[in-house]
VEXMIPA-357515 format. One record per atom (N, C-alpha, C, O): residue in one letter; x, y, z. Coordinates in steps of 0.02 Angstrom, whole numbers, padded with zeros to 5 digits, always signed. Example, Ala and Ser with C-alpha at 12.3 -4.5 7.8 and 13.67 -1.06 7.14 Angstrom:
<sites>
A+00660-00284+00390 A+00615-00225+00390 A+00660-00165+00390 A+00712-00166+00423 S+00642-00112+00354 S+00684-00053+00357 S+00645+00002+00394 S+00670+00057+00402 
</sites>
This chain:
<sites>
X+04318-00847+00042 X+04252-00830+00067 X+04238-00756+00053 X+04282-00716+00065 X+04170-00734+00025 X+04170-00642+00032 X+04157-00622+00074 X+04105-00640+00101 X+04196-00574+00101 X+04191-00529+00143 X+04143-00506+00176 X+04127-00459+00140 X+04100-00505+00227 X+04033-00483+00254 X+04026-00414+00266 X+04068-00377+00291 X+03958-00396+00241 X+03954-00319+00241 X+03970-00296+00314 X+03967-00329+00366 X+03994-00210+00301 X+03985-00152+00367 X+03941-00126+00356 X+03917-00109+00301 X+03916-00116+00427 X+03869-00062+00440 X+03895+00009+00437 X+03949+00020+00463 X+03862+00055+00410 X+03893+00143+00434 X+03834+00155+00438 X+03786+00139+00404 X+03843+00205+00517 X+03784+00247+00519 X+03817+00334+00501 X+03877+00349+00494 X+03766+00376+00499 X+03805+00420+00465 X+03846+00466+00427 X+03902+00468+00450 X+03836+00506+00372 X+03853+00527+00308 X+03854+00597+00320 X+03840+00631+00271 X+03862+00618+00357 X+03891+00714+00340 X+03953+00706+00301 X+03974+00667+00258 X+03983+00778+00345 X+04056+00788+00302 X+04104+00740+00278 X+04128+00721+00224 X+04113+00718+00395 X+04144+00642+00384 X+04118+00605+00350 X+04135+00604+00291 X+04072+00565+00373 X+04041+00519+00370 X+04051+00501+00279 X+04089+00456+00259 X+04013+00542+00235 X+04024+00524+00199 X+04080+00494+00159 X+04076+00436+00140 X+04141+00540+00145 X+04195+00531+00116 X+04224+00462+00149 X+04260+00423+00118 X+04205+00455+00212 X+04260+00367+00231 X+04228+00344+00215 X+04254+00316+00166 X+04142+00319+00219 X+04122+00266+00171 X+04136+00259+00106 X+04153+00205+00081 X+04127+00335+00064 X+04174+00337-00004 X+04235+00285-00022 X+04247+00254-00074 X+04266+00287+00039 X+04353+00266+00028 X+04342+00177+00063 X+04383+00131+00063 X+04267+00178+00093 X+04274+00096+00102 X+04244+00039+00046 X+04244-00022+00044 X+04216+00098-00001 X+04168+00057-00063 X+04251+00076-00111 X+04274+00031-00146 X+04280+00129-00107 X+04341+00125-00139 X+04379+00049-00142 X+04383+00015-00194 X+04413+00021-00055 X+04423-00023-00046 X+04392-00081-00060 X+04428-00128-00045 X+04346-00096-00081 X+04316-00131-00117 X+04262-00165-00064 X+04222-00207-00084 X+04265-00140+00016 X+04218-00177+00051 X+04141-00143+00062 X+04117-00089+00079 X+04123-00194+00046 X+04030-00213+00057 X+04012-00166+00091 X+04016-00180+00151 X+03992-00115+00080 X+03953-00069+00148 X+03883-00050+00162 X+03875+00003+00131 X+03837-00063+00187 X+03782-00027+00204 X+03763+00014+00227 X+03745-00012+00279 X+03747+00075+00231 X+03750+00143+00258 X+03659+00165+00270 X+03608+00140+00246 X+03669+00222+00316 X+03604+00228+00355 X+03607+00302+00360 X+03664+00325+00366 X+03566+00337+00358 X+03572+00412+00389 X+03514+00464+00395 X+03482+00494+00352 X+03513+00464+00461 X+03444+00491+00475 X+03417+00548+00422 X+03358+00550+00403 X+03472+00596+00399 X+03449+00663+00387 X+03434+00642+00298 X+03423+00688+00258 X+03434+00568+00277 X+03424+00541+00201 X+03488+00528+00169 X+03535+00560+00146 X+03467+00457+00177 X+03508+00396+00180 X+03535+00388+00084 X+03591+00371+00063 X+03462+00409+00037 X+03487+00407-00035 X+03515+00444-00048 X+03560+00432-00089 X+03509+00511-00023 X+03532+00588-00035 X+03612+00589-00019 X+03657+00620-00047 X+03611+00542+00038 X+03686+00552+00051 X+03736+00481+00035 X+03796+00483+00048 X+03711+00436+00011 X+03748+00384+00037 X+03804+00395-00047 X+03787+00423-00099 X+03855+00369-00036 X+03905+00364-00086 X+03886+00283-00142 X+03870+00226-00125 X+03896+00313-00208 X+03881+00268-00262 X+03930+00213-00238 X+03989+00223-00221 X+03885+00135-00239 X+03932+00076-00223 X+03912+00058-00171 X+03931+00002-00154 X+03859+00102-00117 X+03866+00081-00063 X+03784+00034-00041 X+03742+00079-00045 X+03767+00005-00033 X+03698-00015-00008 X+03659+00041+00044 X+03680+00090+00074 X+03605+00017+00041 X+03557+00070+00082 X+03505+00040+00133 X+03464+00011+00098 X+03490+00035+00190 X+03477+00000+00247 X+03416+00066+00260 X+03440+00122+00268 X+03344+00061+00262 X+03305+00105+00297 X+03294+00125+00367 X+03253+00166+00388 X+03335+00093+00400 X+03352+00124+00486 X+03396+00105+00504 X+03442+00083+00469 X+03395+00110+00570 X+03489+00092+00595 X+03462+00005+00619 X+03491-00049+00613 X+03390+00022+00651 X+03387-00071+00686 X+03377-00106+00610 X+03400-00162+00598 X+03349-00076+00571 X+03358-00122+00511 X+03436-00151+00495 X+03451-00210+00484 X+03482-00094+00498 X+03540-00113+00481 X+03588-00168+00532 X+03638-00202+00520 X+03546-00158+00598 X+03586-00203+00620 X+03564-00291+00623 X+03599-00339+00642 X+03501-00289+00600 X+03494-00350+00578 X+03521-00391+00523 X+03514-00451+00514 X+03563-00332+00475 X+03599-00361+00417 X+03677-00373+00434 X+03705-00415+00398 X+03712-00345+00481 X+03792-00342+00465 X+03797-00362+00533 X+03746-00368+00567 X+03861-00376+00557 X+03898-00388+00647 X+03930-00327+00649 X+03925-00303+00705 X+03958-00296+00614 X+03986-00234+00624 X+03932-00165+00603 X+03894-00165+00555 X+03939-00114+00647 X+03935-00063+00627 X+03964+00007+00659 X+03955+00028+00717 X+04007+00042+00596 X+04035+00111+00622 X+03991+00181+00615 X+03965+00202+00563 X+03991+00208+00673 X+03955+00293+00665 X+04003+00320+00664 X+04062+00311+00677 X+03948+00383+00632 X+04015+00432+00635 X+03955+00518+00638 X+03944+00559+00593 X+03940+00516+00684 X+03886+00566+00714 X+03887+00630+00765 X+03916+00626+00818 X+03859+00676+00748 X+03886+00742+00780 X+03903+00730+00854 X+03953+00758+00875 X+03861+00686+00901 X+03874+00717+00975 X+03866+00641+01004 X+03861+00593+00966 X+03866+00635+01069 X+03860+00590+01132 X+03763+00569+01102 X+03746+00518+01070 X+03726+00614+01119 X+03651+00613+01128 X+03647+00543+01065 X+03634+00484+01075 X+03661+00572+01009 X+03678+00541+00936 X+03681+00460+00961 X+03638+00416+00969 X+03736+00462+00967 X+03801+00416+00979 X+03733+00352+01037 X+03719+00296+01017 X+03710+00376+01094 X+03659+00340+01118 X+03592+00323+01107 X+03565+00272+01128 X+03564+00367+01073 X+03490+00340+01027 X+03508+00301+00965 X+03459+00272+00943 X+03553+00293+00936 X+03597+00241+00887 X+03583+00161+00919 X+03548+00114+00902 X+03634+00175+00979 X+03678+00113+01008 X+03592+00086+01049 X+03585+00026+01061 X+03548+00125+01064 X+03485+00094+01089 X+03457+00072+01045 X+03432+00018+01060 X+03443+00096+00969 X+03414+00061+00935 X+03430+00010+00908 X+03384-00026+00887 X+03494-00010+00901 X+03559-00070+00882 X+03518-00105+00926 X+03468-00135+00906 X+03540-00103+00996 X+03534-00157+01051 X+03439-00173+01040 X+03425-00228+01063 X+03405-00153+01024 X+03341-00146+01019 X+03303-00159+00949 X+03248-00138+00930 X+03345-00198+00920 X+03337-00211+00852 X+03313-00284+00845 X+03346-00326+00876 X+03257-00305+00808 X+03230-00352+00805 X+03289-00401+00774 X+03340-00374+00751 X+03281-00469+00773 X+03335-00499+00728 X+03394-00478+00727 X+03427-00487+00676 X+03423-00443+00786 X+03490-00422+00783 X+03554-00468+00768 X+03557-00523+00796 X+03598-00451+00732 X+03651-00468+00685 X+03748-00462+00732 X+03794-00498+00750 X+03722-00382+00728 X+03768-00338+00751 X+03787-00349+00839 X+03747-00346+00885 X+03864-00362+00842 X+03890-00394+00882 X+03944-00327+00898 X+03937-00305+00955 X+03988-00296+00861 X+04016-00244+00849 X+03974-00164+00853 X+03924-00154+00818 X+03999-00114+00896 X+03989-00054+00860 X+04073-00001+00855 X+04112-00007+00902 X+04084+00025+00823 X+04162+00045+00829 X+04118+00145+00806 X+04077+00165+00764 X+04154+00173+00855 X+04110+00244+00864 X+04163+00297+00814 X+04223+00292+00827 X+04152+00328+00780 X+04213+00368+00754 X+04194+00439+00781 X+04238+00482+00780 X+04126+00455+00807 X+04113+00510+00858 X+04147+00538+00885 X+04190+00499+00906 X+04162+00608+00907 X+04183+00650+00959 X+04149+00653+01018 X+04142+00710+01039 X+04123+00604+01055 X+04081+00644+01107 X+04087+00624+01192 X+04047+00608+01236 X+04154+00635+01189 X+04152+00622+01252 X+04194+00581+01298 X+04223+00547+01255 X+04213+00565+01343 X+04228+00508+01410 X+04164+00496+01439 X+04147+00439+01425 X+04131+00519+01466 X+04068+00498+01472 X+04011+00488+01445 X+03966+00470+01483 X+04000+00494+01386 X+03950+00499+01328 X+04005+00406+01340 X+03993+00353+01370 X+04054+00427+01304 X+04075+00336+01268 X+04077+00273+01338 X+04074+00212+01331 X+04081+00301+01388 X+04055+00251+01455 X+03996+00235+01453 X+03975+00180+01468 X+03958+00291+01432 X+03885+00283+01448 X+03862+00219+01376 X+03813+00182+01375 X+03903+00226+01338 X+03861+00199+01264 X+03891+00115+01291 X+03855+00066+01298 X+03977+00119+01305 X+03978+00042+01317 X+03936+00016+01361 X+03924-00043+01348 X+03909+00036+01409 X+03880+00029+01460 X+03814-00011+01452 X+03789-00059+01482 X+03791+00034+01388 X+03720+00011+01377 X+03731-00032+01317 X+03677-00063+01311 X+03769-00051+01272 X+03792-00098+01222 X+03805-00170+01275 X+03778-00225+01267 X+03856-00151+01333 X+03888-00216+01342 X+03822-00272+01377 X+03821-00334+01380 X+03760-00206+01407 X+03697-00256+01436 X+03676-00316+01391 X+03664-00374+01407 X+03675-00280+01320 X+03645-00321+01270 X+03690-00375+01235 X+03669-00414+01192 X+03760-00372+01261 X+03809-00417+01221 X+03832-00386+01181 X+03841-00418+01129 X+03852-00325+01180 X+03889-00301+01108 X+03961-00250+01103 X+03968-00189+01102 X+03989-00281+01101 X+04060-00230+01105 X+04065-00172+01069 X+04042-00163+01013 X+04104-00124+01111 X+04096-00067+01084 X+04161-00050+01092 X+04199-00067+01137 X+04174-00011+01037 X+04255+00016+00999 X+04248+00099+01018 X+04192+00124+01012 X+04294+00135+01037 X+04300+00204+01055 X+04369+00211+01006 X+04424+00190+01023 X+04355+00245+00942 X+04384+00266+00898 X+04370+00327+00864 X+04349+00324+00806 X+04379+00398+00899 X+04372+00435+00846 X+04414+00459+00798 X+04460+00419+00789 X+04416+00509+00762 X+04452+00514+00708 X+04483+00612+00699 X+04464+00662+00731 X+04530+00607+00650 X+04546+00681+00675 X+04595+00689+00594 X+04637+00646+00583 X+04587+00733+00557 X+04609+00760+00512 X+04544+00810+00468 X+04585+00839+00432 X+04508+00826+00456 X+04448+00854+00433 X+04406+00815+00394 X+04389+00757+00399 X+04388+00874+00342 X+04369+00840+00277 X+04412+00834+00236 X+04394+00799+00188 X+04473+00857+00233 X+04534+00835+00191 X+04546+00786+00169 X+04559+00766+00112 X+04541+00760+00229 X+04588+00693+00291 X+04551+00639+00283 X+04573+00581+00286 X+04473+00660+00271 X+04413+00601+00260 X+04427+00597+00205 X+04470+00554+00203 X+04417+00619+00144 X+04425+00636+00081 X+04491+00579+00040 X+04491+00531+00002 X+04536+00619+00075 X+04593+00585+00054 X+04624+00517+00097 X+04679+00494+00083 X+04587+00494+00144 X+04603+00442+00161 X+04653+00448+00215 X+04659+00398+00250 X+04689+00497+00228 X+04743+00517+00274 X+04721+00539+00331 X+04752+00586+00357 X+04654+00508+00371 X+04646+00523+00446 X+04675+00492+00494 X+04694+00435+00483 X+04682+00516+00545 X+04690+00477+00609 X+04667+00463+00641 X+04635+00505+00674 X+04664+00393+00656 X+04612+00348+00707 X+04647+00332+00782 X+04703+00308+00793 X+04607+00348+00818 X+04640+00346+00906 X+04587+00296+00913 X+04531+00311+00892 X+04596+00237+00939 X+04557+00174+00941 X+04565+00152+01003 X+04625+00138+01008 X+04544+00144+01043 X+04521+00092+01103 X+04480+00070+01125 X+04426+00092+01145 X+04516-00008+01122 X+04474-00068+01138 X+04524-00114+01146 X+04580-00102+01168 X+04499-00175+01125 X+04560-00254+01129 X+04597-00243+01094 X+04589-00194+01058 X+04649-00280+01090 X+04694-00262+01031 X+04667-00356+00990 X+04716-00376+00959 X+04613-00404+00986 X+04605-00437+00963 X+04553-00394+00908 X+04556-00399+00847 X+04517-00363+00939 X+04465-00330+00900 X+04503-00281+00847 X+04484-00274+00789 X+04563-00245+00877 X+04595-00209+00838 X+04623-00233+00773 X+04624-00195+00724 X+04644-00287+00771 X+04688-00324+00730 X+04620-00351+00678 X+04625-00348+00617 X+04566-00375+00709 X+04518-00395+00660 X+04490-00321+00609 X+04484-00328+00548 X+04478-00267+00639 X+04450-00198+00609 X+04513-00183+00568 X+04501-00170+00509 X+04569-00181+00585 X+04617-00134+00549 X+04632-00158+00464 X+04677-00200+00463 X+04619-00150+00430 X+04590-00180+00356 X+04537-00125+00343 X+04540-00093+00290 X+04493-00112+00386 X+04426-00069+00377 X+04441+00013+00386 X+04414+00060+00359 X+04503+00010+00442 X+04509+00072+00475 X+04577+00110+00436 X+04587+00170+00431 X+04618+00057+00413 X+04671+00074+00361 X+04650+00081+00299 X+04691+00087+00253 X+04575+00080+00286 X+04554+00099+00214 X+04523+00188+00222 X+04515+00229+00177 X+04515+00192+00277 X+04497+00258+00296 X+04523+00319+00297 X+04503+00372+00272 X+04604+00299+00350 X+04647+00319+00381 X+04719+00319+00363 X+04732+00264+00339 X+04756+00347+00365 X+04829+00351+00366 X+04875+00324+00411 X+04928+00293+00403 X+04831+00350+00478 X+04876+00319+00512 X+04819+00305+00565 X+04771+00344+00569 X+04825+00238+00616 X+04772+00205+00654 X+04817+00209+00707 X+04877+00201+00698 X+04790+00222+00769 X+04815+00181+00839 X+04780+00161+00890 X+04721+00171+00906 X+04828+00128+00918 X+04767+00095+00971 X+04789+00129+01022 X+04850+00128+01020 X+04768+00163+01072 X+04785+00206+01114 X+04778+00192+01180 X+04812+00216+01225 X+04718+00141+01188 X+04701+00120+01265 X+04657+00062+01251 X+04620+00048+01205 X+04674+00033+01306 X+04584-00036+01301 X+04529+00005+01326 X+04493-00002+01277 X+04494+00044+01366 X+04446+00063+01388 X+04392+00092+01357 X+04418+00147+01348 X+04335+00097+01333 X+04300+00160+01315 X+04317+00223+01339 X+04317+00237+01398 X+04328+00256+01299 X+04326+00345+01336 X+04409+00351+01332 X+04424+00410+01322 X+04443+00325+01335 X+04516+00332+01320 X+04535+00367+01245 X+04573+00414+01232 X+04486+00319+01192 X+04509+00375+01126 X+04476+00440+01160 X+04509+00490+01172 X+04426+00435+01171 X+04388+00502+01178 X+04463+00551+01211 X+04495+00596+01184 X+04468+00529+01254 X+04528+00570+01294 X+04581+00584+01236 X+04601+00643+01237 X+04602+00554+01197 X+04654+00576+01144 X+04639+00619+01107 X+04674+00670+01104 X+04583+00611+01070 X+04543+00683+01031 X+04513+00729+01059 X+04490+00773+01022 X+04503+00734+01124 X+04477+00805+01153 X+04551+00842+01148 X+04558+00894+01116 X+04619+00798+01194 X+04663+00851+01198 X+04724+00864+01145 X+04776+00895+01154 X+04695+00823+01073 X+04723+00831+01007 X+04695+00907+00990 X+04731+00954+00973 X+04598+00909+01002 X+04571+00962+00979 X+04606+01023+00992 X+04634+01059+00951 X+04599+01034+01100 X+04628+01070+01123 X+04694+01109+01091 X+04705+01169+01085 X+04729+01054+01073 X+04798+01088+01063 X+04777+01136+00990 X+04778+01197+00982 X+04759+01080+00942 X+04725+01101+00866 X+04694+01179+00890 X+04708+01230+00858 X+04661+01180+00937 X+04627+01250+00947 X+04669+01327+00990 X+04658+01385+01005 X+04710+01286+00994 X+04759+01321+01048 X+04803+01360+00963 X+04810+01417+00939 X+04823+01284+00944 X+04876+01339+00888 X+04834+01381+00854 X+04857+01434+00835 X+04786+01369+00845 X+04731+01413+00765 X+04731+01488+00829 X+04755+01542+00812 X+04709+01482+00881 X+04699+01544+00913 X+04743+01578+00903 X+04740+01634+00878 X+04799+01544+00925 X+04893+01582+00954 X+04923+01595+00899 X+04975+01627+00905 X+04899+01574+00819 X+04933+01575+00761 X+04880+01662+00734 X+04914+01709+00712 X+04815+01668+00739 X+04782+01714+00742 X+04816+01783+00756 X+04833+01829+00718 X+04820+01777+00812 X+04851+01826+00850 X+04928+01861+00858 X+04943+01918+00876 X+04981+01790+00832 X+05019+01813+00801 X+05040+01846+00728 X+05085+01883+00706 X+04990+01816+00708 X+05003+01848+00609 X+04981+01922+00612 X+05005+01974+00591 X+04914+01902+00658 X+04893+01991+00671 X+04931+02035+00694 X+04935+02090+00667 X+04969+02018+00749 X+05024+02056+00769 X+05077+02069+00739 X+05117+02112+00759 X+05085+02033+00688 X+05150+02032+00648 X+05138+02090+00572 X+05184+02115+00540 X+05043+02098+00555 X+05041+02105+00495 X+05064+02193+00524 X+05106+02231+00500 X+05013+02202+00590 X+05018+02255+00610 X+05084+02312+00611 X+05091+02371+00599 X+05122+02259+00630 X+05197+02300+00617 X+05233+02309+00537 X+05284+02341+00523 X+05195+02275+00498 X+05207+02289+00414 X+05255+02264+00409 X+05309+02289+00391 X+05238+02187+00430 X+05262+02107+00392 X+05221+02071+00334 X+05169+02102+00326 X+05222+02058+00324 X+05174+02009+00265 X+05160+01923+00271 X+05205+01882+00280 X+05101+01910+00265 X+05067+01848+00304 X+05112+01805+00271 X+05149+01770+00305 X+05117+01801+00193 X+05159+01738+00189 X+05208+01735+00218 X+05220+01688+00255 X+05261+01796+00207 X+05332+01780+00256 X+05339+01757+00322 X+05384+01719+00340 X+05284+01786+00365 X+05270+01768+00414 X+05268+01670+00410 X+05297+01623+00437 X+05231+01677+00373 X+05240+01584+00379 X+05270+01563+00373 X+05282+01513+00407 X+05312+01584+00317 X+05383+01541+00276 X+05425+01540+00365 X+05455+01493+00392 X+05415+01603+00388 X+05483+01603+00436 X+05459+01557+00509 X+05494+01516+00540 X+05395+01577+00523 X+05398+01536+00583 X+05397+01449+00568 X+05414+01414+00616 X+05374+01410+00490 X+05389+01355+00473 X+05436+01332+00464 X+05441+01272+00451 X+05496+01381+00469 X+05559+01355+00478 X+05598+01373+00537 X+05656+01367+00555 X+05546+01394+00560 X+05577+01393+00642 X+05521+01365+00700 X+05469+01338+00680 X+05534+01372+00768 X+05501+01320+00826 X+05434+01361+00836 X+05407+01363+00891 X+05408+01393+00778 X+05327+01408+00805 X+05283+01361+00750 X+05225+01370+00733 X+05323+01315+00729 X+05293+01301+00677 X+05228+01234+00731 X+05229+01199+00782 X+05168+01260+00659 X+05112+01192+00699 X+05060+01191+00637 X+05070+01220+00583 X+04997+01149+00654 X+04977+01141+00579 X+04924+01201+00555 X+04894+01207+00502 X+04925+01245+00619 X+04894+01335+00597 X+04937+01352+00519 X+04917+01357+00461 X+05010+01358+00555 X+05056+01383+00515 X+05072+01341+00447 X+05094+01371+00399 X+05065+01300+00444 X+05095+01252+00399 X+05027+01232+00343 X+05033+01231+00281 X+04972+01219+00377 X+04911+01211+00330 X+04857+01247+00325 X+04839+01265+00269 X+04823+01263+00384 X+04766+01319+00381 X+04793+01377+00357 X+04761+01395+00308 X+04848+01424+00374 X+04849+01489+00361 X+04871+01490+00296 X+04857+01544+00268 X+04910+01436+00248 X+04923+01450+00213 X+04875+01431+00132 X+04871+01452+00074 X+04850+01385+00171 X+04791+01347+00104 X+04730+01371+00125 X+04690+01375+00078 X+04699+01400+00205 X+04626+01431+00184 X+04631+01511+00210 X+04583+01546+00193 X+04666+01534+00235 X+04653+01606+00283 X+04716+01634+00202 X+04688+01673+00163 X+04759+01624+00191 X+04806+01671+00121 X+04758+01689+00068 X+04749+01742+00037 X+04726+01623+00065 X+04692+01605+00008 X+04628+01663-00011 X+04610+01688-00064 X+04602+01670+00067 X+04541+01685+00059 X+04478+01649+00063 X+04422+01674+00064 X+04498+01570+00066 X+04436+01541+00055 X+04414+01541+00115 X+04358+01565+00122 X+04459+01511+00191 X+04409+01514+00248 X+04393+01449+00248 X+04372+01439+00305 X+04391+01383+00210 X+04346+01327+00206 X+04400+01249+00241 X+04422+01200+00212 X+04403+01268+00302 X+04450+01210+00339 X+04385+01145+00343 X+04395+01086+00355 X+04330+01172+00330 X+04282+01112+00345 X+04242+01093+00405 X+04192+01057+00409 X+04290+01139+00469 X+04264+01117+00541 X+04265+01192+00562 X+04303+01239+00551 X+04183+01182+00614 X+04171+01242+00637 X+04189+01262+00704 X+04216+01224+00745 X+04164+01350+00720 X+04177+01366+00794 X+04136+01332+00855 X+04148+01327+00916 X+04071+01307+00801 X+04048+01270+00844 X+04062+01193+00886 X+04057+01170+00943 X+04087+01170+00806 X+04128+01094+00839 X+04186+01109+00901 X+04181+01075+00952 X+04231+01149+00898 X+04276+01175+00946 X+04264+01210+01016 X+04308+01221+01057 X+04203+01223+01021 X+04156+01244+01072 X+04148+01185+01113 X+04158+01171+01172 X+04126+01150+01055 X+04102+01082+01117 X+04124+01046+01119 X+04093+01007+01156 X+04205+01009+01084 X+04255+01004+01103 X+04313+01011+01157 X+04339+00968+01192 X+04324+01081+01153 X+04340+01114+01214 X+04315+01096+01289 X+04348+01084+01340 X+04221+01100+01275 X+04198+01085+01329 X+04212+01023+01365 X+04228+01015+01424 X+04201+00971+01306 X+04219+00883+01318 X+04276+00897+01341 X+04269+00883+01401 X+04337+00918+01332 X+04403+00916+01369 X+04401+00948+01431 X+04437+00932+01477 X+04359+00993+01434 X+04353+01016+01518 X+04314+00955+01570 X+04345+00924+01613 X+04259+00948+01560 X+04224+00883+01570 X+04262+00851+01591 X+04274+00858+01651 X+04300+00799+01554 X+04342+00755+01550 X+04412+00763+01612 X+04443+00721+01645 X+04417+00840+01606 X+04494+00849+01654 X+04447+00880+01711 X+04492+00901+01747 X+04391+00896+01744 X+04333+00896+01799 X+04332+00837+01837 X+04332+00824+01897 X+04332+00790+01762 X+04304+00717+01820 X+04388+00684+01873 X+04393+00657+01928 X+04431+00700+01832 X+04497+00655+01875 X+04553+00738+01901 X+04614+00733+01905 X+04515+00805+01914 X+04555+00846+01934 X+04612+00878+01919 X+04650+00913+01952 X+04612+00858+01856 X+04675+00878+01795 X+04672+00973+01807 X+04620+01006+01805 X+04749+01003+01820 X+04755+01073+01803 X+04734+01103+01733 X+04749+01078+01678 X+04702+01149+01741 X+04685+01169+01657 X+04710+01235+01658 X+04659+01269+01650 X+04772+01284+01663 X+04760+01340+01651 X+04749+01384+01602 X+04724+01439+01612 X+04772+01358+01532 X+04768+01385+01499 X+04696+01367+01441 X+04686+01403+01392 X+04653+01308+01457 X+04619+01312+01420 X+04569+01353+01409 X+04544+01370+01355 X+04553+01370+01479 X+04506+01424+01486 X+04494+01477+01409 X+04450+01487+01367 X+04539+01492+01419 X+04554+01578+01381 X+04551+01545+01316 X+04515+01569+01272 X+04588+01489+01307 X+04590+01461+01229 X+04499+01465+01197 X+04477+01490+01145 X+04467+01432+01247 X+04387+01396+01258 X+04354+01471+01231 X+04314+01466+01184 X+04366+01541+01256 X+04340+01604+01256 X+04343+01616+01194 X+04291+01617+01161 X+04388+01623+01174 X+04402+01649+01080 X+04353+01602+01050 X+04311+01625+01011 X+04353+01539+01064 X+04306+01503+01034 X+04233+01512+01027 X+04200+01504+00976 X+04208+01534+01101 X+04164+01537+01132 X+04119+01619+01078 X+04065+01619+01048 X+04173+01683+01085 X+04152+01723+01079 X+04158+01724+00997 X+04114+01759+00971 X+04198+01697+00958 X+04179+01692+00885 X+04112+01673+00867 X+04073+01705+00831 X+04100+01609+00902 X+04036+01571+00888 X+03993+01609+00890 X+03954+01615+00843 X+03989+01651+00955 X+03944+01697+00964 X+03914+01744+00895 X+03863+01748+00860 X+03978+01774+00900 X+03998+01825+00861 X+03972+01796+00780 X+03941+01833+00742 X+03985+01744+00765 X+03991+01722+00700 X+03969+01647+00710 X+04011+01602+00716 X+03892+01636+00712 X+03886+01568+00729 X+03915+01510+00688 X+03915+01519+00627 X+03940+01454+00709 X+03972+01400+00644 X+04004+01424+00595 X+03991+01410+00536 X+04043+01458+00612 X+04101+01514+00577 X+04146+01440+00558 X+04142+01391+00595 X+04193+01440+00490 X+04233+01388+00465 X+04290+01417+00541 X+04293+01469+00575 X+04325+01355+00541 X+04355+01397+00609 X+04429+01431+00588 X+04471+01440+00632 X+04441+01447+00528 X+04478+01489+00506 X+04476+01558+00512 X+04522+01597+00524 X+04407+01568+00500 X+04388+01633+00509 X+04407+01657+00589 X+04384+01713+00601 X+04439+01633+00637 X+04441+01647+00677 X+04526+01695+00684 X+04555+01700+00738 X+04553+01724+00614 X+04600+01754+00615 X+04557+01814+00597 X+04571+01866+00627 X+04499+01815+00546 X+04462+01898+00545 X+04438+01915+00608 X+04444+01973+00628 X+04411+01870+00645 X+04413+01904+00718 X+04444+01910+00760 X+04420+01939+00809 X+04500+01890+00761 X+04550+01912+00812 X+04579+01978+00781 X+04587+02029+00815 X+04595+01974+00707 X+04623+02025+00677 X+04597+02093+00694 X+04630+02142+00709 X+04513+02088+00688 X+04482+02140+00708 X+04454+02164+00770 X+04415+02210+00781 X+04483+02119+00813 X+04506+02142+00895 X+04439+02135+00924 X+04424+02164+00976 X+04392+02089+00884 X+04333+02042+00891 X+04338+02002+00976 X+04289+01998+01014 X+04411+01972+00995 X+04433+01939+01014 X+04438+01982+01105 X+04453+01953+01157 X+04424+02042+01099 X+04437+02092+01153 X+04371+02081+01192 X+04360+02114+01243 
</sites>
């Protein structure tokens, strides 16, 4: 039997490159995207003129969209779609524990299951197929998607049944992700200061227990380099950060150290709006960070 098309809503950074790698895989995709759907969609892929259009064509459809707000004027127009099709939505979004309650919430009125899967490696990671998917939902639903999500991804998991559970995995994946880029900042700076040299510096703490993926990939392929181009900004980490505070607000979770992590973030952005978030070693370096 052939395979029945996916829906994608969605084509930025992400967005694009995994549909790339699902017309790679050879499956049927239809793609949608508000900001221009021809402009962005990847050769191979079909083209759907709205999202309720699209959900009158496929049972599945994956986003992959900047925020929560996104993520619910989508899932309203799905559910609100004439001739609706679409039975599935599987979210690859960042936005939230409560953004992804709120979306099953308003999916499950209309009959439609909803997947909390976001994703976490960059544009690299989209690119090359080597992301990671934090997925929760059924594990019946899981087993039917994973074909779709292993054409994407490197490595998939299912992390929880609930909505908002992936969400919980990638806020405090980010966290940490933002914790080392800060703490890796601040050490190279401190290290250059005493008239060490950045590569050695890496070679040595990668072979010893400071090692993390600051040290091991960002500092050495975009901040050595010069280029700066990790793909993800100070802004995504801003509101990131925030979603993980949110999130540890609602069930009383200790946070002490995110705070301060959240600030560097906070005051780069400032400082340097949608700064690649690499750049966040020229400002610490230059005591930006004070």
């Amino acid at each position: 039997m052939p395979q029945k098309a996916i829906g994608f809503v969605g084509l930025g950074n992400m967005g694009r490159p995994m549909t790339e790698n699902l017309v790679k895989s050879g499956q049927d995709i239809i793609v949608y995207d508000a900001a221009g759907t021809e402009a962005r969609a990847p050769q191979g892929a079909r083209l759907a003129d709205s999202t309720a259009a699209l959900a009158s064509m496929v049972d599945v459809i994956h986003l992959c969209v900047p925020d929560g707000r996104a993520s619910e004027a989508i899932a309203r127009d799905i559910r609100n779609s004439t001739d609706r099709r679409a039975r599935l939505v599987v979210d690859h979004s960042t936005i939230g524990t409560e953004a992804a309650e709120r979306v099953h919430s308003l999916l499950a009125d209309a009959g439609i299951e909803y997947v909390d899967a976001p994703v976490s490696g960059g544009v690299s990671g989209a690119v090359n197929a080597t992301l990671a998917i934090m997925y929760s939902g059924s594990e019946h639903t899981f087993d039917r998607l994973r074909p779709t999500l292993e054409a994407m991804a490197g490595n998939v998991f299912r992390v929880g049944s609930k909505p908002g559970q992936g969400q919980v995995m990638k806020v405090l994946n980010n966290f940490l992700s933002g914790s080392a880029m800060a703490a890796t900042a601040e050490a190279v700076a401190f290290g250059i200061k005493h008239g060490l040299d950045m590569s050695m510096i890496l070679d040595v703490v990668n072979a010893s227990s400071g090692r993390n993926t600051a040290t091991s990939d960002k500092f050495p392929n975009r901040v050595v380099t010069g280029t700066y181009d990790a793909g993800f900004s100070s802004a995504q980490f801003v509101k990131d950060l925030r979603l993980y505070h949110d999130a540890a607000a609602v069930i009383g979770a200790a946070c002490p150290i995110s705070p301060a992590v959240s600030d560097v973030w906070e005051d780069l952005d400032t400082h340097e709006p949608n700064a690649d978030i690499t750049r966040v070693y020229t400002f610490v370096e230059s005591g930006g960070a004070d």
